[in-house]
N, C-alpha and C positions, 0 to 999 in steps of 0.2 A: 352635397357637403356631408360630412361629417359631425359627431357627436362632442361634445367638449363637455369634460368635466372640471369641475372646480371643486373647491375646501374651503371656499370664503365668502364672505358677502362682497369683499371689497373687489377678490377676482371676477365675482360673479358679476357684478356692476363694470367693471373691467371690459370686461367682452363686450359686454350691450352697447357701451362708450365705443368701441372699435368696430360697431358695426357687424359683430359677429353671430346677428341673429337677435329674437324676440328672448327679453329674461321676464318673469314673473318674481319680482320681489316687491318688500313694505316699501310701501308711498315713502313712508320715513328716511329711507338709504334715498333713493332718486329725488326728493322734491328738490332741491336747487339745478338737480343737472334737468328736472323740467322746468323750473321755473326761465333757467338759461338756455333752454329751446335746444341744449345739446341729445336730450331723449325726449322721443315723442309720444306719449300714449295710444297705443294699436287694441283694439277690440276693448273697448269702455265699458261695455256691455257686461263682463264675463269677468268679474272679480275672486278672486279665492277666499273657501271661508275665513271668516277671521281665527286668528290664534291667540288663546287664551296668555295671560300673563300673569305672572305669579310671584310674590314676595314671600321667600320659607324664611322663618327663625323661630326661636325655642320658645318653648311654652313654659311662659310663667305669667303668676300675678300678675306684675306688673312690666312693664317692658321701659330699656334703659332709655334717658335722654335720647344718647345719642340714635338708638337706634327710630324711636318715635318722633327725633328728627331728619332721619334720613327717609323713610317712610314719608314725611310729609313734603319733603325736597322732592320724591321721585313720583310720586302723585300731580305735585304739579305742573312737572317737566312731560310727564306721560299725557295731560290732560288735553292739549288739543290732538292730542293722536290716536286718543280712546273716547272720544264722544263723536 
């Protein structure tokens, strides 16, 4: 076979769904298509390191509502995925 490139996570996940070989992506994109047994986990063993994640915004004092409450929405949404 051949080489296939993608641009997406969702193409990427794409292929794996059709069969078209082993992808290496976040648990996060596949946990439902393994929870629904459509992808199977291959070499459990041999994990990639993790990748760091990062929230930029400006530096001041004090930082606005809304962004100290989106900070604390995406904190929790991230939380079973980062511990």
């Amino acid at each position: 076979g051949g080489m296939l490139t993608v641009n997406s996570s969702e193409n990427y996940l794409a292929a794996g769904l059709a069969g078209l070989g082993i992808i290496q992506i976040p648990r996060i994109a596949v946990r439902e298509a393994l929870r629904a047994g459509r992808l199977i986990e291959v070499l459990p063993g041999y994990r990639a390191e993790p990748l760091s994640l990062s929230l930029v915004y400006p530096q001041r004092r004090e930082l606005s509502r809304r962004v100290n409450l989106f900070m604390q929405w995406l904190a929790g949404v991230m939380k079973e995925y980062l511990d």
